[in-house]
C-alpha positions in Angstrom: 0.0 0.0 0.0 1.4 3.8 -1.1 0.1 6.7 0.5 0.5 10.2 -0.7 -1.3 13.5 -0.2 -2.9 15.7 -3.1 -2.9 20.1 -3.2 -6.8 19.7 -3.9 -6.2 23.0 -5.8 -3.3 22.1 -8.3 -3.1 18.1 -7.8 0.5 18.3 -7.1 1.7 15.0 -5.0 3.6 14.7 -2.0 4.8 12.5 0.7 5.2 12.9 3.6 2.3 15.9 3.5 2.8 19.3 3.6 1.6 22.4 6.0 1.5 24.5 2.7 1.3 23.7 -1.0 3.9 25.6 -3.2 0.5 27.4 -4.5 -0.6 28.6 -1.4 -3.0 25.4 -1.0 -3.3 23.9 2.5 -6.2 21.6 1.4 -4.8 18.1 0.9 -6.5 15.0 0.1 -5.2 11.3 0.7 -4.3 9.3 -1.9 -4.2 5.1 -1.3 -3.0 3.4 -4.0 -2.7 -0.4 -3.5 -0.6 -1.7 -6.7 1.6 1.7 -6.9 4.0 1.1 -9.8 7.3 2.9 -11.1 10.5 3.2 -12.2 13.9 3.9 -11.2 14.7 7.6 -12.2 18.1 7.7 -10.3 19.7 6.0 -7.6 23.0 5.9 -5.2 24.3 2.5 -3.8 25.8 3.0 0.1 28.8 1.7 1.1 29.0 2.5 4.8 25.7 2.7 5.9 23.8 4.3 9.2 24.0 1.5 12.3 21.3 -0.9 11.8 22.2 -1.3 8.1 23.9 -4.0 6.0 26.0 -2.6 3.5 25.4 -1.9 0.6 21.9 -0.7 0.5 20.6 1.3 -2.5 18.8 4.2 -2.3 16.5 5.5 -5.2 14.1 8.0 -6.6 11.0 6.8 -8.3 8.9 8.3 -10.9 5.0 7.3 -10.0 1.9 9.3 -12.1 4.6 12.6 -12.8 5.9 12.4 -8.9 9.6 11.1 -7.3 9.6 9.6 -3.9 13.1 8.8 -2.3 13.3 5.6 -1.4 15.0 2.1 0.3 15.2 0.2 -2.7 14.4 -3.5 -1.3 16.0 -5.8 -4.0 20.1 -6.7 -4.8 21.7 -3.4 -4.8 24.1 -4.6 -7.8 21.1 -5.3 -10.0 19.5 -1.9 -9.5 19.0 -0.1 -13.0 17.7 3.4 -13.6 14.0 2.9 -15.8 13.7 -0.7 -13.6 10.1 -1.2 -12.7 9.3 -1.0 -9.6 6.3 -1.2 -7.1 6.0 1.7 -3.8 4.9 1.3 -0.6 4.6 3.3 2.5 5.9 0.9 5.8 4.3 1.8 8.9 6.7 4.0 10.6 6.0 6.4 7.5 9.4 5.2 5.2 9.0 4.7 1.5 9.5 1.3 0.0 10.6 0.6 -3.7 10.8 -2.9 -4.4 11.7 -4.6 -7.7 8.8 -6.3 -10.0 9.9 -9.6 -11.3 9.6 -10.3 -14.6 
């Protein structure tokens, strides 16, 4: 499941919401999308990571309906190509997922 917030007045995206939309908007509407699909737009793989991290993890930003969310990216970090498909999710402590989509 991917959760994002829509400006109800220009239906720009974001996550995590906003106080204020870059229009002025502070009306936002939830958006639940349960089969949220992608693609790599860029990515960077880490080497030393944060504590509580294996190295390497890959980090990525993916392109969903004309937004980018930054991302984990959940698959082999040496397999990781930018236009990859690739499904979002939102974990519960409010992270975004992006996880490969087999083929």
């Amino acid at each position: 499941m991917f959760k994002y917030y829509v400006c109800e007045k220009c239906g720009k995206g974001y996550y995590p919401k906003k106080v204020r939309c870059r229009c002025g908007s502070t009306s936002f509407k939830e958006v639940i999308d349960e089969n949220a699909e992608g693609k790599i737009y860029t990515y960077t793989i880490i080497y030393v990571p944060p504590k509580g991290f294996t190295p390497p993890i890959a980090v990525a930003i993916a392109e969903y309906n004309g937004m980018r969310f930054l991302g984990k990216y959940n698959g082999d970090p040496g397999k990781i190509k930018i236009g990859e498909k690739v499904r979002l999710d939102t974990s519960e402590d409010g992270s975004i997922l992006i996880s490969p989509i087999e083929s």
